[in-house]
C-alpha positions, 0 to 999 in steps of 0.5 A, spaced: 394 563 354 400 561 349 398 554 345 401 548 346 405 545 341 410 540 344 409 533 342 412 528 348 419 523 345 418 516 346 411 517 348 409 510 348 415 507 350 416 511 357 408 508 358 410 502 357 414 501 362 409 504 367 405 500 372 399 505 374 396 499 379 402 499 383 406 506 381 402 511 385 408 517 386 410 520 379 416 525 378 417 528 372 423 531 373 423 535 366 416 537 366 417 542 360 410 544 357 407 537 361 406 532 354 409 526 359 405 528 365 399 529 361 398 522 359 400 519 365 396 523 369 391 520 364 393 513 366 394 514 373 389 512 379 385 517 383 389 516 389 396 517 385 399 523 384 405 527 379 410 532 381 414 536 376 419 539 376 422 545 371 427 551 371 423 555 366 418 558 369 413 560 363 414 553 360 411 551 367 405 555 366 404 552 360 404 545 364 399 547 368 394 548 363 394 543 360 395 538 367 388 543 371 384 539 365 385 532 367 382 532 375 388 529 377 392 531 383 398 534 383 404 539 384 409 543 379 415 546 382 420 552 377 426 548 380 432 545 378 430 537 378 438 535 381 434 537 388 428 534 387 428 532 395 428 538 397 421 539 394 419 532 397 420 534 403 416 540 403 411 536 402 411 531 406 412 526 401 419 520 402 420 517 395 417 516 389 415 509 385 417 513 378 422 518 376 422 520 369 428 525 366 428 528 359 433 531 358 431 535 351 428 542 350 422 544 348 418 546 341 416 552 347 424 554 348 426 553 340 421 558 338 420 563 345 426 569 343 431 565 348 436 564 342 436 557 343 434 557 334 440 559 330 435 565 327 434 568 333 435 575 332 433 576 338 437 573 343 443 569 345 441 567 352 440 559 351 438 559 359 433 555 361 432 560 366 433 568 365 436 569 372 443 565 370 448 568 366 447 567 359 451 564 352 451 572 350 455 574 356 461 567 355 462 568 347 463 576 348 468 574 354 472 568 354 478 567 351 479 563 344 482 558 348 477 558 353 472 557 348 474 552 344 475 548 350 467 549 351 466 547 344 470 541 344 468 538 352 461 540 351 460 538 344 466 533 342 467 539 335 473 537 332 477 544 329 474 548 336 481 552 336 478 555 329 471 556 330 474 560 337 478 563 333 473 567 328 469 568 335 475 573 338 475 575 332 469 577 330 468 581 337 474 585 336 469 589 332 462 588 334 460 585 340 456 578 338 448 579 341 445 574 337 444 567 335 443 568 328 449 573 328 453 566 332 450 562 327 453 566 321 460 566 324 461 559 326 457 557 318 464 562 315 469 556 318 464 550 317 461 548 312 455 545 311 453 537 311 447 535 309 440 538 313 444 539 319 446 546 321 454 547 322 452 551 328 448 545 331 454 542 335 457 549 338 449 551 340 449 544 344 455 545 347 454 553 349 447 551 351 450 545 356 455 549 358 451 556 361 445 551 364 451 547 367 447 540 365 453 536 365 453 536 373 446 537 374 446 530 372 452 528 376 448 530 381 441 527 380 444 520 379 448 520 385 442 522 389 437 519 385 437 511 388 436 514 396 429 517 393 426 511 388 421 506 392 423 498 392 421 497 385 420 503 383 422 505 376 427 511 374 427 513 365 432 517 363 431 520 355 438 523 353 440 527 346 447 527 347 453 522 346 457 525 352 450 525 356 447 518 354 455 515 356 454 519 363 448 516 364 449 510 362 456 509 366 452 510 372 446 507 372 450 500 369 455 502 376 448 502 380 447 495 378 454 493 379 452 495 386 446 491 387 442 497 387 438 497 380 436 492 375 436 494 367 429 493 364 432 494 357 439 491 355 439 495 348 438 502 349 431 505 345 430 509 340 425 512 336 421 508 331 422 511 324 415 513 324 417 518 331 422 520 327 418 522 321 414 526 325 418 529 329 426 530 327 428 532 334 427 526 337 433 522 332 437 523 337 434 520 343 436 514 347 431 511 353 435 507 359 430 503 364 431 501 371 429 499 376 430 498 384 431 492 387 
């Protein structure tokens, strides 16, 4: 069995928020390699029970592994999280008391082939899933003005026009079948500030656009509140401007309705320490609310 890497963002943050006497019903709805799961379960009563959600099939059996030891009851499903009810259904269950959604990916993506690493050699897939179609199939066939709308939407790159543009002209000659091969085009017309990649915008673009991320949220956020018990609590972990402005955008228009109360005014972000340890967490943003 592949080992476990993943170190869970916001670890104590999220449990801090938890109240393991009254929540019983725990969605992780991102359930990646179960780092949350797991130390939620580890809390959780004998009569609680977690069910996680994810679209990546491998990742889901690293979670299974590590959730079988703790002796808890629950259930994972390779589904994407937007139709989480659906699940429930089947499963005789009407709501949950809390709802976590990390939106990040895992140490097991980055490292597994799937192209998400700008040294991917392998692969330019960025799917979650192997059934969509992949980055591979969009950065060989759209248009240059296409793709720089891609890069702009998607990952607000300023100068999208040029990256596009060295894009179309690269494939006239060779078609692009790897990260690696994308990351040195795009590293030829931007250039290097600091430890970030000059890739790493147009990657975050190219892998929201191909797992339809945006409108997957949307569409969670819409339906959410339908399924969350009277004092129930929904966390949501966001990695990207545009991302963490859709969700706080429809969570503050929830309160406005009565609907959800904040339990944090200020966004949470990691400690300096989280972020020492573990760089990818930099960027995270925790919102909290709670039914009314």
């Amino acid at each position: 069995m592949m080992e476990i890497k993943h170190t869970p963002v916001l670890l104590n943050e999220v449990i801090s928020f938890i109240n393991f006497s009254k929540h019983k019903v725990f969605l992780d709805l991102t359930v990646g390699e179960g780092g949350h799961s797991e130390e939620i379960l580890k809390r959780a009563s004998n009569d609680s029970i977690l069910i996680g959600f994810d679209l990546d099939e491998e990742i889901l059996k690293i979670a299974n592994q590590r959730l079988s030891k703790l002796n808890k009851k629950f259930y994972l499903f390779n589904e994407n999280y937007k139709d989480f009810y659906k699940k429930l259904k089947e499963i005789n269950i009407n709501g949950a008391d809390f709802m976590l959604l990390d939106l990040g990916f895992s140490s097991f993506q980055l490292e597994n082939g799937r192209g998400f690493s700008f040294l991917d050699e392998k692969s330019l897939h960025m799917g979650y899933s192997k059934e969509i179609k992949g980055a591979d199939y969009y950065i060989n066939k759209l248009s240059k003005n296409e793709l720089a709308y891609i890069f702009e939407e998607y990952g607000e790159i300023k100068g999208s026009e040029k990256i596009a543009e060295e894009i179309v002209k690269y494939r006239k000659n060779k078609k692009i079948e790897t990260s690696k091969e994308l990351a040195d085009i795009v590293e030829k017309v931007v250039k290097r500030k600091g430890k970030i990649h000059p890739a790493t915008k147009v990657f975050q673009a190219l892998r929201i656009y191909v797992n339809k991320e945006f409108e997957n949220l949307r569409e969670f956020l819409f339906v959410f509140p339908d399924y969350l018990n009277k004092d129930g609590i929904l966390e949501i972990i966001s990695y990207h401007s545009v991302e963490d402005r859709i969700v706080k955008n429809a969570l503050k228009e929830l309160e406005d309705m009565g609907k959800v109360v904040f339990l944090n005014k200020k966004v949470i972000t990691p400690s300096q320490s989280e972020v020492k340890e573990n760089r990818r967490s930099r960027s995270a943003k925790l919102r909290v609310v709670q039914k009314i």
